[in-house]
N, C-alpha and C positions, 0 to 999 in steps of 0.2 A: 519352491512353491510357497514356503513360508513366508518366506521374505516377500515376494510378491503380494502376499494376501495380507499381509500385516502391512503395508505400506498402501494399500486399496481402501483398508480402512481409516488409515492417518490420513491420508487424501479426500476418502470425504469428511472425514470429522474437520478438517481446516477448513475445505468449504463451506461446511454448515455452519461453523465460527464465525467465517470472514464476509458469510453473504444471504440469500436469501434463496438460494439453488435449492430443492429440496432433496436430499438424498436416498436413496434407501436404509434401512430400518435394521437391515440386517449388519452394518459396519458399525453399528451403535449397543448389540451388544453383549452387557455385562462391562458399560462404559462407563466411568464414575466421572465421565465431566472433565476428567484434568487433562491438557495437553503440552505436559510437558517430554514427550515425547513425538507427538503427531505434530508439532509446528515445523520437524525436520521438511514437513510436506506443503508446509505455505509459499513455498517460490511457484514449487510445481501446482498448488490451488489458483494460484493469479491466471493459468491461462483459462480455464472453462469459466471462473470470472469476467474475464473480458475477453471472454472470444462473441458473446453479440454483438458488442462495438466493435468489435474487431471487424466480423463479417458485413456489418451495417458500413464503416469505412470502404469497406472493399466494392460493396455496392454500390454505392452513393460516388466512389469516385470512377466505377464504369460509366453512370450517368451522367457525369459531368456536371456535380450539383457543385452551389457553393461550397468553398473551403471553409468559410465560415460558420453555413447554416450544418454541414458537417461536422466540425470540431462540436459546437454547441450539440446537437444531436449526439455525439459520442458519449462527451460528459454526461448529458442526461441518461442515457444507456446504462452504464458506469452507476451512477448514484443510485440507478432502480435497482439494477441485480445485489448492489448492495445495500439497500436500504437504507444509502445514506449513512450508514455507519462508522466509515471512516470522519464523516466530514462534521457527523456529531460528535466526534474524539478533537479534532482540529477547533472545533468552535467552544467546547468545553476548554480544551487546555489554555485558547488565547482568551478567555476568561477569565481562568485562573493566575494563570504568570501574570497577565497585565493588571488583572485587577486587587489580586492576594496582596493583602501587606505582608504576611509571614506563608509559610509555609500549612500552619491549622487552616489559618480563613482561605489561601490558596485551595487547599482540597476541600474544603465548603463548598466553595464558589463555583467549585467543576463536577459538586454532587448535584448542584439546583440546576433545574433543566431550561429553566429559563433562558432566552439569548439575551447576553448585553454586547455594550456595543462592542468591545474587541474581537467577539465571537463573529459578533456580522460584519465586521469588516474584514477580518482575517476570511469570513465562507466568499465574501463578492471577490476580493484578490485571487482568493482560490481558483474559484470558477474563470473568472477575467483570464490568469498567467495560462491556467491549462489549455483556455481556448484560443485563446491567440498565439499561443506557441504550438498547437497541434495545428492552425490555421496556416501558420507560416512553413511548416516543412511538409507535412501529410502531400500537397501538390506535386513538392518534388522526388517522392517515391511514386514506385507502381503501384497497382492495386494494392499487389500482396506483398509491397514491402509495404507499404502503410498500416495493414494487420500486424506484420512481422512487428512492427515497431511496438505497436502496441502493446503486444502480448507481451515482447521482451522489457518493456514499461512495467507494465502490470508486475513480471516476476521479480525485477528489481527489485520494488517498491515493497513488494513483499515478506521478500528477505531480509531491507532494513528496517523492518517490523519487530522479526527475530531476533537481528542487530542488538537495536535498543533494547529489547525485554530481557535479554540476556546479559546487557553490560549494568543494568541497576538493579536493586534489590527493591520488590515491592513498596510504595511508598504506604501503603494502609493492608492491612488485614483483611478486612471484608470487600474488597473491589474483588471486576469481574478478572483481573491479570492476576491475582493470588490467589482465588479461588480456582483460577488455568493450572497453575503449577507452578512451580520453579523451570525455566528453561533445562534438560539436561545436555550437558559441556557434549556428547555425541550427537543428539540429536540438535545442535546447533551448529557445531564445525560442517554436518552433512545439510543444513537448511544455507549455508553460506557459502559451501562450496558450490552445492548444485545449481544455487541461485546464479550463482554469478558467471558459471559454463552455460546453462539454460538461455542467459540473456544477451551472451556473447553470439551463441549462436541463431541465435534471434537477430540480435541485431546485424550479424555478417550476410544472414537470407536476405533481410532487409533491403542491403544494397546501402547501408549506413559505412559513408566512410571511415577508416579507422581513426583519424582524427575525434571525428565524432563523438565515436563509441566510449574513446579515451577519457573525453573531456564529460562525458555523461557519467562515466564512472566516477572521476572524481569529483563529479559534482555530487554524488551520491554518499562517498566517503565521508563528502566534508561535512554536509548535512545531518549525517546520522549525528557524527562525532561529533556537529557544533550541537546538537539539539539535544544530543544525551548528557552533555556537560550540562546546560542551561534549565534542563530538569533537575541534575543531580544538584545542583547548589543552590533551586528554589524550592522543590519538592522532595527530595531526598532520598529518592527509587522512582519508578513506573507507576503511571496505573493504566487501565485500561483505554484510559482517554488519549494518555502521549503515545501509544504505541497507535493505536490510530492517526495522531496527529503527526507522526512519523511516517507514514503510507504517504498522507496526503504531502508533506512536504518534501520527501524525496522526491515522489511524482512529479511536481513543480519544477524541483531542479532539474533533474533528469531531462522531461521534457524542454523545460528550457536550454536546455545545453545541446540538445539537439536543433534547435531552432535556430542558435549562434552559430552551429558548425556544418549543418546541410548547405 
């Protein structure tokens, strides 16, 4: 019963972190903010995150609406519940790599809130790759493997969040991913394990064939792996922006590896 109740609460505090869900009050406390324990429970926060797009998919393709006006309707869904937070992490970070000469003006440039252009053109691509690759396969699932897929999206994407936060060392002091915690080496082998069982069998309900699933996976590996190098040798750790901009780019992959192999 412990274990259950302590993981109820690591499950809402991820949610409360990763979105705009509101939780109850009572998993919060005597909570000092850090989640270097509770992110073991962000694969499993990705589904009540996107299960309204999820079930909006599921609707909308009873109705026989466009695949398109769908996909686009999903993403929006997706950005509300979270506040856009992942895609303010994506748009900061392609600010900073592209536009940082070093590493100091790098994490300047991803503290100013402002968008330049790398930002806005990495958010349009963003938006453009997720809907058109949910446009192209969502049609040929059922209702509720088109959910399934999602969901199992969502927990992916989740986990190589984990991933990353856990393979670098803080890039600054005062960011919101040092002020999280240090990742603990248990509560990330169990955010990695489950994630990637949770998404397997997500994606098997789905009706995703195993080709698919394959190729979504390592589209997922390869992504974390290329993008946590490409932080570590411009930035030289995490901050809260890349581990965001790890959701949205696995997502992409992911998604689009599915779109290749339905």
């Amino acid at each position: 019963m412990r274990f259950i109740g302590d993981l109820c609460d690591d499950l809402a505090r991820s949610v409360a972190f990763l979105s705009r869900i509101p939780m109850p009050r009572r998993h919060f406390a005597d909570h000092d903010g850090r989640l270097s324990r509770a992110l073991r429970a962000f694969p499993l926060a990705g589904i009540p995150i996107a299960l309204p797009a999820a079930l909006l998919a599921t609707l909308l393709d009873v109705l026989e609406a466009s695949s398109l006006f769908t996909a686009f309707l999903i993403v929006a869904v997706q950005a509300l519940v979270t506040g856009a937070l992942h895609e303010d992490g994506l748009g900061d970070t392609a600010d900073g790599l592209g536009g940082g000469r070093d590493r100091d003006a790098a994490l300047a440039i991803m503290k100013d809130s402002r968008i330049g252009t790398y930002a806005a053109v990495a958010l349009i691509l963003s938006i453009g790759l997720r809907v058109s690759a949910l446009a192209a396969f969502l049609p040929l699932l059922s209702p509720f493997g088109a959910a399934s897929a999602l969901l199992g999206t969502a927990a992916l994407s989740r986990t190589a969040m984990v991933w990353h936060w856990s393979r670098l060392p803080p890039a600054r002091r005062d960011g919101v991913a040092a002020a999280a915690g240090i990742p603990e080496p248990r509560a990330t082998s169990q955010a990695l394990g489950s994630g990637a069982i949770l998404s397997l069998l997500l994606f098997y309900a789905a009706g995703i064939p195993p080709i698919a699933a394959l190729l979504a996976f390592a589209a997922f590996a390869v992504t974390v792996l290329g993008f946590g190098r490409i932080v570590g040798r411009k930035l030289g750790g995490h901050t809260g922006d890349t581990i965001g901009a790890t959701q949205q780019l696995t997502e992409i992959a992911v998604l689009g590896a599915l779109a290749l192999a339905i």
